[in-house]
Every structure is written in C-alpha cells, then in structure tokens.
PDB file as gemmi writes it, atoms N, CA and C in Angstrom:
CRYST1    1.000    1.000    1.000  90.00  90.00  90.00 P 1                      
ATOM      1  N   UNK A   1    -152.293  30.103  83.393  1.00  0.00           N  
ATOM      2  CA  UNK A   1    -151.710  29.568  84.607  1.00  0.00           C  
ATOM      3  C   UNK A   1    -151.858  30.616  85.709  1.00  0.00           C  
ATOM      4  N   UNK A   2    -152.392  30.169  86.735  1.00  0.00           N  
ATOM      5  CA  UNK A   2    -152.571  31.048  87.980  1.00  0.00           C  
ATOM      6  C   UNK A   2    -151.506  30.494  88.930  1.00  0.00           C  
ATOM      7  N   UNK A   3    -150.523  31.889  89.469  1.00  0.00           N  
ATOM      8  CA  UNK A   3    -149.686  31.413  90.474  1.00  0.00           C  
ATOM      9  C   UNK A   3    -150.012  32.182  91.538  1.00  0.00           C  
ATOM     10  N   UNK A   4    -150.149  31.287  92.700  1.00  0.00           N  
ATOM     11  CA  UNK A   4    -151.179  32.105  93.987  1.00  0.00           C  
ATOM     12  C   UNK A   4    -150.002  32.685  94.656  1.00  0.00           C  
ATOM     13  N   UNK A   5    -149.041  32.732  94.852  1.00  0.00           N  
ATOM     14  CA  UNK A   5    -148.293  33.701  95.500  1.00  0.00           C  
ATOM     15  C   UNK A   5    -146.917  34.173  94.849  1.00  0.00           C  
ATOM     16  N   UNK A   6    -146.219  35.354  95.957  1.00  0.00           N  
ATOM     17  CA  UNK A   6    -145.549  35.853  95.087  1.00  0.00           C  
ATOM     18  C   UNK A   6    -144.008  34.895  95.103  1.00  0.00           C  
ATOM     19  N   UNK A   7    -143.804  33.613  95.820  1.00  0.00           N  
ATOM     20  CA  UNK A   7    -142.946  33.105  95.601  1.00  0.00           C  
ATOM     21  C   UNK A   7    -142.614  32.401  94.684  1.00  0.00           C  
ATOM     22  N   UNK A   8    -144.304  31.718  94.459  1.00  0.00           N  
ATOM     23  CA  UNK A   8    -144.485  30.743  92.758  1.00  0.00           C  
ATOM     24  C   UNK A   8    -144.093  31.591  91.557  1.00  0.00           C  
ATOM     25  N   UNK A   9    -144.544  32.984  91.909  1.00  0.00           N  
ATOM     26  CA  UNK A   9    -144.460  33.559  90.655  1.00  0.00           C  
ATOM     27  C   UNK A   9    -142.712  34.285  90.204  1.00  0.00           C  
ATOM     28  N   UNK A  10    -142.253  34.186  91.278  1.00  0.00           N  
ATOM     29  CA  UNK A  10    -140.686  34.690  91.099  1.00  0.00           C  
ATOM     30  C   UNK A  10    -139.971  33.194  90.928  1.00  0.00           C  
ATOM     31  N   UNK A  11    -140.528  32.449  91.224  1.00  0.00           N  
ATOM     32  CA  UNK A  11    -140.140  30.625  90.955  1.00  0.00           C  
ATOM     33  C   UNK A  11    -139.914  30.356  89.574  1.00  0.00           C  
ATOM     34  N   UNK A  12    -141.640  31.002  88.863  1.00  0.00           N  
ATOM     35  CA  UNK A  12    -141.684  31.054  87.551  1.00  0.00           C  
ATOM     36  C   UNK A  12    -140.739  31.542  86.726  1.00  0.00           C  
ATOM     37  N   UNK A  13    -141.031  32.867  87.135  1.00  0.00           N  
ATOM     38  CA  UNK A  13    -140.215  34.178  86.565  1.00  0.00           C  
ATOM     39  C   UNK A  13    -138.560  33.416  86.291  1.00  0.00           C  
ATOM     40  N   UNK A  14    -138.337  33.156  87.279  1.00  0.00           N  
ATOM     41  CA  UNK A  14    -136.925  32.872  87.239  1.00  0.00           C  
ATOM     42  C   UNK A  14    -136.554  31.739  86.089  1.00  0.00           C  
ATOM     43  N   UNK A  15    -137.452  30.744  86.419  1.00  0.00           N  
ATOM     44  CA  UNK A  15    -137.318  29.629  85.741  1.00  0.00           C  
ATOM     45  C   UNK A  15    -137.290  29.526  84.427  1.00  0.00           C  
ATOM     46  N   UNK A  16    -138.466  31.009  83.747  1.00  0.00           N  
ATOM     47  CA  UNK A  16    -139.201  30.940  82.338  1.00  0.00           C  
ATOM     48  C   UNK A  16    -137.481  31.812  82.279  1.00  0.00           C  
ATOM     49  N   UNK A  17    -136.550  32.925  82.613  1.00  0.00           N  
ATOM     50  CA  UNK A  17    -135.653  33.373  82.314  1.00  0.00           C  
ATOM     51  C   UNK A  17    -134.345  32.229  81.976  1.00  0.00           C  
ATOM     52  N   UNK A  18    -134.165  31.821  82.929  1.00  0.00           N  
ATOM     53  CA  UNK A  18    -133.099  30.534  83.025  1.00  0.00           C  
ATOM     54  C   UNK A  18    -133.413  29.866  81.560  1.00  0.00           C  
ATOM     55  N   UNK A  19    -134.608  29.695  81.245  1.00  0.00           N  
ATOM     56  CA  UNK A  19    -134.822  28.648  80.158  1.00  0.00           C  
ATOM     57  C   UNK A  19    -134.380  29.433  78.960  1.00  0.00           C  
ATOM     58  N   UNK A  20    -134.765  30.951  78.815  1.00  0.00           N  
ATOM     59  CA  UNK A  20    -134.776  31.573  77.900  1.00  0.00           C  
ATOM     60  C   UNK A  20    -132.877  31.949  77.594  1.00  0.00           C  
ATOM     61  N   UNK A  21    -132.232  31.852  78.665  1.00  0.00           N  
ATOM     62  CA  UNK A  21    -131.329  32.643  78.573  1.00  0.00           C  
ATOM     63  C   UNK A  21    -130.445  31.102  78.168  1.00  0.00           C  
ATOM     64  N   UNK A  22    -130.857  29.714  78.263  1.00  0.00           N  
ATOM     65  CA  UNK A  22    -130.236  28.223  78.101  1.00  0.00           C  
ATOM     66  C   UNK A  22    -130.129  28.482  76.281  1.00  0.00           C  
ATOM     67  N   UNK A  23    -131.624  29.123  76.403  1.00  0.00           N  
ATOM     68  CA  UNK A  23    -131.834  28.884  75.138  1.00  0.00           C  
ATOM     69  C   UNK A  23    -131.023  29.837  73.923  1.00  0.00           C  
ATOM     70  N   UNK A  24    -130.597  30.834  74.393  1.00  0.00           N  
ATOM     71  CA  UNK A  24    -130.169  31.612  73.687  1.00  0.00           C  
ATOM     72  C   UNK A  24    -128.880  31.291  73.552  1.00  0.00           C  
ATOM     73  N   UNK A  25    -128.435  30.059  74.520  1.00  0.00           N  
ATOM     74  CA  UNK A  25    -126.405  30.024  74.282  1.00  0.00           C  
ATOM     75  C   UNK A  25    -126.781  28.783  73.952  1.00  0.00           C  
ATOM     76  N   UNK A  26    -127.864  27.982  73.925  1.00  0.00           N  
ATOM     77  CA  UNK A  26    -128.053  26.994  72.790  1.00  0.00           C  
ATOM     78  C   UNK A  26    -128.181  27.424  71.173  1.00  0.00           C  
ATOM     79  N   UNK A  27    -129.357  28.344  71.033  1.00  0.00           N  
ATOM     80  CA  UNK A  27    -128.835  29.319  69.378  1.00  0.00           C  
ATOM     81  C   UNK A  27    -127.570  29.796  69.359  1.00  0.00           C  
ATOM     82  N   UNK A  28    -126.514  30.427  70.239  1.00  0.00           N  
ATOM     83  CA  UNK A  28    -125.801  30.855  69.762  1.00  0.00           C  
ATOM     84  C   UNK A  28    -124.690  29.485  69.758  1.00  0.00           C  
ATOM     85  N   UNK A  29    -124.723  28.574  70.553  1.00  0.00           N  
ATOM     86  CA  UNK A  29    -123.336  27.668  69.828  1.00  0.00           C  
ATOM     87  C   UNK A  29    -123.945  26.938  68.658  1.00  0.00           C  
ATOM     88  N   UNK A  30    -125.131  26.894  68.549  1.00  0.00           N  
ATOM     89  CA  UNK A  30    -125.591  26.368  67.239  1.00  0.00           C  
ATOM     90  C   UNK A  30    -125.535  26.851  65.998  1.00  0.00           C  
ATOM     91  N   UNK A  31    -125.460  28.239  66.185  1.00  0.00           N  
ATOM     92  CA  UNK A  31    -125.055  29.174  65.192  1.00  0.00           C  
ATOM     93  C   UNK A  31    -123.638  29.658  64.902  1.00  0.00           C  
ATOM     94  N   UNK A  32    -122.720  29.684  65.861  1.00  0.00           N  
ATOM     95  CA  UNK A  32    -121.365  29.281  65.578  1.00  0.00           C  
ATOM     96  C   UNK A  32    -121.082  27.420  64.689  1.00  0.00           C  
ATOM     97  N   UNK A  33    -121.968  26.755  65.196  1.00  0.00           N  
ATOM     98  CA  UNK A  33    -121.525  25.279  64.476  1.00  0.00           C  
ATOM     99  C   UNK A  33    -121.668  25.466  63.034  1.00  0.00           C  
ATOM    100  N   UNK A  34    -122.710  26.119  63.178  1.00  0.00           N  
ATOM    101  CA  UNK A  34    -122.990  26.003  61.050  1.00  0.00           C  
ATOM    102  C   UNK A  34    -122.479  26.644  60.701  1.00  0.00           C  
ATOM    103  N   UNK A  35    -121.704  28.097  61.085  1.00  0.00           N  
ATOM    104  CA  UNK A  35    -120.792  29.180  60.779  1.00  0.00           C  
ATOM    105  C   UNK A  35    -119.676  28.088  60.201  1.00  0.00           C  
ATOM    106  N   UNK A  36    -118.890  27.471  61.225  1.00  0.00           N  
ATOM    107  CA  UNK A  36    -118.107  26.431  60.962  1.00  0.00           C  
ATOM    108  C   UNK A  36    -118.156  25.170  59.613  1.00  0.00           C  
ATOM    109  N   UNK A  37    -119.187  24.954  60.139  1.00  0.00           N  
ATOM    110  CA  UNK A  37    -119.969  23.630  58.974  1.00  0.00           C  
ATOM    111  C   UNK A  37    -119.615  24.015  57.766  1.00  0.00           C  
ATOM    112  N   UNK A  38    -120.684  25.213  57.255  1.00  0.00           N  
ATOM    113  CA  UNK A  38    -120.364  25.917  56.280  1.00  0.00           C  
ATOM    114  C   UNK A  38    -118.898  26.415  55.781  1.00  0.00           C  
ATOM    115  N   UNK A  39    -117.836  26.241  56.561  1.00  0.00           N  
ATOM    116  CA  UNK A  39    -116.655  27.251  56.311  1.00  0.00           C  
ATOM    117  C   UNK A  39    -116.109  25.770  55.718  1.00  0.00           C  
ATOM    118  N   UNK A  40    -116.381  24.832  56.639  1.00  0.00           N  
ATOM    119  CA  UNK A  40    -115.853  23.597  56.010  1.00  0.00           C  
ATOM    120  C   UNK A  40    -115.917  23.099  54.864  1.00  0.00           C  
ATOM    121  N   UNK A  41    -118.011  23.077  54.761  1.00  0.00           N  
ATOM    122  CA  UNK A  41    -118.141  23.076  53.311  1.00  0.00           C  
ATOM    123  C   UNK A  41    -117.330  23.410  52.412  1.00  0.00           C  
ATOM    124  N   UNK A  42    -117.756  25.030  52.256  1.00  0.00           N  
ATOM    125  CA  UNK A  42    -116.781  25.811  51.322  1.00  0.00           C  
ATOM    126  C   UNK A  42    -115.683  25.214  50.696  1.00  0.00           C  
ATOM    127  N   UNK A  43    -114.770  25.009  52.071  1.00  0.00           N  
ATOM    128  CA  UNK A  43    -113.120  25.111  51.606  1.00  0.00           C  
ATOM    129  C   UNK A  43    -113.657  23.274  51.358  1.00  0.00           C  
ATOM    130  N   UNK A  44    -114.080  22.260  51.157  1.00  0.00           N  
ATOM    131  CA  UNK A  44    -114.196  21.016  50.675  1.00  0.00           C  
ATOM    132  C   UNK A  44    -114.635  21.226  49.322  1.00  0.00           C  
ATOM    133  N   UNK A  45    -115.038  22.026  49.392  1.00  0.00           N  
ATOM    134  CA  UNK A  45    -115.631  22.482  47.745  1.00  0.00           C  
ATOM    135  C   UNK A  45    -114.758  22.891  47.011  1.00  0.00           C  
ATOM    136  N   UNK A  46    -113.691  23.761  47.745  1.00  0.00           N  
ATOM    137  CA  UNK A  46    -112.824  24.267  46.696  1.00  0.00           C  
ATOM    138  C   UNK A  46    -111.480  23.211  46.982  1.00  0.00           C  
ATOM    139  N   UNK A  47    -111.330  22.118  47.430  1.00  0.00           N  
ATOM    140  CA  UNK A  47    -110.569  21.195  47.278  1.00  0.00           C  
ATOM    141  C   UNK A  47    -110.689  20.162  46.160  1.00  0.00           C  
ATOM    142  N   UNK A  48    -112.325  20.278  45.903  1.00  0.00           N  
ATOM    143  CA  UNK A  48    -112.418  18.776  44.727  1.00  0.00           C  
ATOM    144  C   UNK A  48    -112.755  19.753  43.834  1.00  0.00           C  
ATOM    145  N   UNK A  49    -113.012  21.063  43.420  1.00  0.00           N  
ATOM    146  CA  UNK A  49    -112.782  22.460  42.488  1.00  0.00           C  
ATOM    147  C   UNK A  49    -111.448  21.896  41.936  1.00  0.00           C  
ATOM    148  N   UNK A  50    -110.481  22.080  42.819  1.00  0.00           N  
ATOM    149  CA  UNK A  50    -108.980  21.988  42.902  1.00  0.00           C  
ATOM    150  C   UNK A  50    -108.734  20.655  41.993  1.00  0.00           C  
ATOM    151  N   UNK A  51    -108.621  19.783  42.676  1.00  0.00           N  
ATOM    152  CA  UNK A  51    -108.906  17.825  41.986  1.00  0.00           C  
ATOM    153  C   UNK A  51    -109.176  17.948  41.255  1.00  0.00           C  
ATOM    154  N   UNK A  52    -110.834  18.286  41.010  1.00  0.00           N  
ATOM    155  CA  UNK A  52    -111.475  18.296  38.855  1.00  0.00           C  
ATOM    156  C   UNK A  52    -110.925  19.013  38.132  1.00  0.00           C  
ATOM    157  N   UNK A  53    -109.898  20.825  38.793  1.00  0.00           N  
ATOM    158  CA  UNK A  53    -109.327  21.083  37.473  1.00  0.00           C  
ATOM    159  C   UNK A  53    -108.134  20.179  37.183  1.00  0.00           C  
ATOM    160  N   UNK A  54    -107.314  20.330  38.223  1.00  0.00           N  
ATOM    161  CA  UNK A  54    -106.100  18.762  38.101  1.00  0.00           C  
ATOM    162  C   UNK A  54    -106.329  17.323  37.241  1.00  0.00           C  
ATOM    163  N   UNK A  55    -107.321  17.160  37.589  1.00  0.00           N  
ATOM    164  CA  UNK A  55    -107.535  15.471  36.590  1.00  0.00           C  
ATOM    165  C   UNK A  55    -107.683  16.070  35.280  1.00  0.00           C  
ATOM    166  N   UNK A  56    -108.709  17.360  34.995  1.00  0.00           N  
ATOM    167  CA  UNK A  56    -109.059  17.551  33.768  1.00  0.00           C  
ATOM    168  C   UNK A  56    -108.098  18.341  33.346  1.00  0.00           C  
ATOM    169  N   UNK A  57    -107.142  18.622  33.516  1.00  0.00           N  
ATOM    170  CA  UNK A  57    -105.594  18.947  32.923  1.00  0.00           C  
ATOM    171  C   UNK A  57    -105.071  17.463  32.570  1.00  0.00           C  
ATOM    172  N   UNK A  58    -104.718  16.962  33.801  1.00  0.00           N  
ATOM    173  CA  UNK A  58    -104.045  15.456  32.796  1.00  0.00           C  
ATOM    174  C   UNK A  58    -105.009  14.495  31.894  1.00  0.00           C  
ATOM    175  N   UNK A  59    -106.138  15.053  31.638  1.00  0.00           N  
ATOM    176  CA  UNK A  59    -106.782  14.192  31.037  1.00  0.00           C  
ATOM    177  C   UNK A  59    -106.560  15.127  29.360  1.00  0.00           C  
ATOM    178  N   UNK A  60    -106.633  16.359  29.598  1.00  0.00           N  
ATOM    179  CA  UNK A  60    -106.440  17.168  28.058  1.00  0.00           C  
ATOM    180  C   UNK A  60    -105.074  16.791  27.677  1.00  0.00           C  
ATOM    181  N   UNK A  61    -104.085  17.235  28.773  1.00  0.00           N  
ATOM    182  CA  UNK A  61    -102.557  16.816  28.364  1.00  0.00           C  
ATOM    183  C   UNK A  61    -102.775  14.974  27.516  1.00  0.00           C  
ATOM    184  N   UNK A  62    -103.259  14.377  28.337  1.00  0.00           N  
ATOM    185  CA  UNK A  62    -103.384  12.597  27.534  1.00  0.00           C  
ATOM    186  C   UNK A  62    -103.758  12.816  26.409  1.00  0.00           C  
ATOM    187  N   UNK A  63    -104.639  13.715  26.264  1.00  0.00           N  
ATOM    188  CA  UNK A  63    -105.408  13.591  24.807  1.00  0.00           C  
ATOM    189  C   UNK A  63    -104.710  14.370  23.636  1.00  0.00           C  
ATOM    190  N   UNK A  64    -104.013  15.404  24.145  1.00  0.00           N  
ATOM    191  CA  UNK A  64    -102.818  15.912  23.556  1.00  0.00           C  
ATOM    192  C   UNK A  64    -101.888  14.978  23.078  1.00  0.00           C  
ATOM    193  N   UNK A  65    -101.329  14.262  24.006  1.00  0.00           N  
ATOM    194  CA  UNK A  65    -100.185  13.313  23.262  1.00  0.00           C  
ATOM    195  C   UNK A  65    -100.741  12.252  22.374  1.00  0.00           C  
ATOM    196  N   UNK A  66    -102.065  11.628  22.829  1.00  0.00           N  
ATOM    197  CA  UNK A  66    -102.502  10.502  21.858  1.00  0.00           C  
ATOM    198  C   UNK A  66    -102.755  11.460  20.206  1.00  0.00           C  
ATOM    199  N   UNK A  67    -102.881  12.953  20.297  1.00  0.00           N  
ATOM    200  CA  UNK A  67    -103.097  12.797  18.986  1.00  0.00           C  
ATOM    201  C   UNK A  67    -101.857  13.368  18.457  1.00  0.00           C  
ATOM    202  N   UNK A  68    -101.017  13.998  19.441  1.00  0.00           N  
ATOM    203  CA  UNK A  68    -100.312  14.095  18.568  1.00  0.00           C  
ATOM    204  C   UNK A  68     -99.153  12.477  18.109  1.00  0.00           C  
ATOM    205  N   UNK A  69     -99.157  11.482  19.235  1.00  0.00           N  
ATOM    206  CA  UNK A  69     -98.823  10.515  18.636  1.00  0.00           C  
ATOM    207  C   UNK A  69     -99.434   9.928  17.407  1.00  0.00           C  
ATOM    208  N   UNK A  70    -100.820  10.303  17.267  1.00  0.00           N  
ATOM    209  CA  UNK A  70    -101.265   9.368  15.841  1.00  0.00           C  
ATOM    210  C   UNK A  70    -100.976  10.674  14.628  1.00  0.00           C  
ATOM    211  N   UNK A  71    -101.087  12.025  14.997  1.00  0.00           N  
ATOM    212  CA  UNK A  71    -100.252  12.454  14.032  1.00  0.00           C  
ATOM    213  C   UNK A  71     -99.034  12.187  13.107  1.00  0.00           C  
ATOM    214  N   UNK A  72     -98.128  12.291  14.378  1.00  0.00           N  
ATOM    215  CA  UNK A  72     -97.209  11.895  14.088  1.00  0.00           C  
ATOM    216  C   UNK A  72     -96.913  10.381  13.065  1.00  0.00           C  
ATOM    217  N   UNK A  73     -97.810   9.407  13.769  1.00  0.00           N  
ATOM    218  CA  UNK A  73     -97.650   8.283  13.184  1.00  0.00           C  
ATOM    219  C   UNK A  73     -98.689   8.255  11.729  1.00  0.00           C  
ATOM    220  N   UNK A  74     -99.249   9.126  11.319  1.00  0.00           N  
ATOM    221  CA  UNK A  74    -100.142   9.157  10.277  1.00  0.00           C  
ATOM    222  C   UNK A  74     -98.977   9.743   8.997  1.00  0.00           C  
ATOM    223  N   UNK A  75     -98.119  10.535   9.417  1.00  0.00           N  
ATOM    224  CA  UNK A  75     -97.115  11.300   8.853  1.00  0.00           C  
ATOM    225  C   UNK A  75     -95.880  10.214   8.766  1.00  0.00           C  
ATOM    226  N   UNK A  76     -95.166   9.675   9.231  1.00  0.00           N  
ATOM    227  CA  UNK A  76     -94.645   8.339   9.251  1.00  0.00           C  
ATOM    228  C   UNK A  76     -95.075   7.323   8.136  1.00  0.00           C  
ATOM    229  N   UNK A  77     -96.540   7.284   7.875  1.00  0.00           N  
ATOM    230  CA  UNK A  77     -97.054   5.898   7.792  1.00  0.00           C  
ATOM    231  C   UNK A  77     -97.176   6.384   6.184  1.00  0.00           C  
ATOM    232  N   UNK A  78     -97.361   8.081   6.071  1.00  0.00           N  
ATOM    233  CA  UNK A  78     -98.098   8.332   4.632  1.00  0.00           C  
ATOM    234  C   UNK A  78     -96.950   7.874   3.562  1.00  0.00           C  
ATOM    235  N   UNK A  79     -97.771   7.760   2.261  1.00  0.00           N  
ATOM    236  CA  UNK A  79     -97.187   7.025   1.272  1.00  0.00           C  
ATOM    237  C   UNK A  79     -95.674   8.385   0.702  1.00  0.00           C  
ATOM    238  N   UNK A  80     -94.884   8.316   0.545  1.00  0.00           N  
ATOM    239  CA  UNK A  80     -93.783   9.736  -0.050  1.00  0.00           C  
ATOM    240  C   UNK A  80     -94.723   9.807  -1.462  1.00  0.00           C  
ATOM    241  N   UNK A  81     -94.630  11.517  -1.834  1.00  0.00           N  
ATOM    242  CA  UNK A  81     -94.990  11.889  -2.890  1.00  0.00           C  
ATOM    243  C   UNK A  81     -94.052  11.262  -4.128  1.00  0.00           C  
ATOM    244  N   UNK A  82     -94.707  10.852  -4.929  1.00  0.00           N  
ATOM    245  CA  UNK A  82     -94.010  10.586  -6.052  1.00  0.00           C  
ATOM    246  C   UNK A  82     -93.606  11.693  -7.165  1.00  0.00           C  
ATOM    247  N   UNK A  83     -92.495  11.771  -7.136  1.00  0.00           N  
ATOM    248  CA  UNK A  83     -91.191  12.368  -8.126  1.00  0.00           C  
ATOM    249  C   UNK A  83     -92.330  12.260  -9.236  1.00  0.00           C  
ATOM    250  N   UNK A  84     -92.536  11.971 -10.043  1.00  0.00           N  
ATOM    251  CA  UNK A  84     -93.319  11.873 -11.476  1.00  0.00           C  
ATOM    252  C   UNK A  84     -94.270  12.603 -11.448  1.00  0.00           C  
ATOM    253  N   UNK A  85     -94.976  13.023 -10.286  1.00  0.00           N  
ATOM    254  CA  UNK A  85     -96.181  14.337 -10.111  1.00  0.00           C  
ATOM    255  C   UNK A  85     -95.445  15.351 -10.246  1.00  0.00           C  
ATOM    256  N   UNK A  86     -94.663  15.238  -9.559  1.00  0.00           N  
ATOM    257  CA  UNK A  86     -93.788  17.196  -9.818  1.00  0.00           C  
ATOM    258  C   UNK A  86     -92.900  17.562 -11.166  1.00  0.00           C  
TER     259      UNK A  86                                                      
END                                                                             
C-alpha cells in the first residue's frame, strides 16, 4: 500500500493503532470470560462430584439395609437346630 502523503499515512498509522489497541481489550475481556467460564465449570463439576458421592451413599446405605433385612429374615426363617444332634 502506497500512502502519498503524510496525512494518509498518520490516518493510517492511527487507524492500524486504534484497531490494534480495540483489539487487545477485545483479548483481554475475552480472556477474563473464559477465566470465568472455566471457574464456573470447575465449581459445576464439583457440585455433581458432590450429588454422585450423595446418591452413591444412599444407594450403599439401601443396599445395606436390603441385606441386612434378608439376613435377618434368612435367620428368622432357618429351621431351629434339633436337640437330638447335640
């Protein structure tokens, strides 16, 4: 690009700066957003972290009581030793 005088070229100058300097507080709020994004991520991550260990506690606790209910009821149900073995 040829700029024939020195007003085009401080026209330029100025213009190619302006753009550069748009551009740089365009990277930088863009780079604060994902700073953010990411922080969000994170802590969403460690919320359903949070949830899956919670469900998978009441799901061991359930499985806890079902056996120990059929324990229990297996012990209930068994036949008494018979007196004549001992």
């Amino acid at each position: 690009m040829i700029l024939k005088n020195r007003n085009s070229r401080f026209a330029f100058q100025f213009g190619r700066q302006s753009a550069l300097r748009s551009t740089d507080e365009m990277v930088e709020q863009l780079s604060e957003q994902l700073k953010k994004e990411r922080a969000q991520h994170k802590f969403d991550l460690a919320e359903k972290d949070r949830e899956l260990a919670l469900v998978l506690r009441e799901l061991a606790e359930a499985r806890y009581e079902l056996a120990r209910r059929d324990t229990a009821a297996a012990f209930i149900n068994a036949p008494s030793p018979s007196p004549s073995l001992h």
